[in-house]
C-alpha positions in Angstrom: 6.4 -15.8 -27.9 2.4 -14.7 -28.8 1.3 -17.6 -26.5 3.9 -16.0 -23.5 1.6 -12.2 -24.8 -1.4 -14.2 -24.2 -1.1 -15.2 -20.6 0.5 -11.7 -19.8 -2.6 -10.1 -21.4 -4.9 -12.6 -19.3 -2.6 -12.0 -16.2 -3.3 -8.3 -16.3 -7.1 -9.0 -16.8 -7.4 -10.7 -13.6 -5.1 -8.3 -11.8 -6.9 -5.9 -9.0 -7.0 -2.5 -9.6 -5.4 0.1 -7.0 -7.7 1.7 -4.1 -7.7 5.0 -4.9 -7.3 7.5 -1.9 -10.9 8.5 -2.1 -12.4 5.3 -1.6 -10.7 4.9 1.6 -13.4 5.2 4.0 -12.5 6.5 7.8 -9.1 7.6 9.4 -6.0 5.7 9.0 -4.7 3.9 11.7 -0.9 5.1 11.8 -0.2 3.2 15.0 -1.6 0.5 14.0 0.7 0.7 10.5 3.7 1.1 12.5 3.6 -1.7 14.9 2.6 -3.9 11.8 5.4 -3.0 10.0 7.9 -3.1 13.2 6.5 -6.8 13.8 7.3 -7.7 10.1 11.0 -6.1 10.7 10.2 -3.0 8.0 12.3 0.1 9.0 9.5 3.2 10.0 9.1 5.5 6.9 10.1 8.6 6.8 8.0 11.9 7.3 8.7 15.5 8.2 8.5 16.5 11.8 4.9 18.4 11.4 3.5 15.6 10.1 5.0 12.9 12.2 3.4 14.7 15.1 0.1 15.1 13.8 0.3 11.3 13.1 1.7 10.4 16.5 
């Protein structure tokens, strides 16, 4: 089992860590999102009105 800890360890080394928010440079594009995730099958996700029409 320490040899199984090991490669986790290792695994978790090599693993990318997240964007934060900030870092994000320039507006999102929301359209852009949505068609991507239409063409991939996703369902749209799910915002409140005010903010759905700020996006779209």
């Amino acid at each position: 089992m320490n040899g199984l800890m090991t490669k986790y360890k290792e695994s978790l080394l090599k693993t990318p860590k997240p964007v934060p928010f900030s870092a994000i440079k320039g507006a999102m594009d929301y359209r852009g999102l949505l068609a991507y995730a239409k063409s991939q099958g996703k369902k749209k996700f799910r915002t409140c009105a005010r903010r759905e029409n700020e996006v779209l």
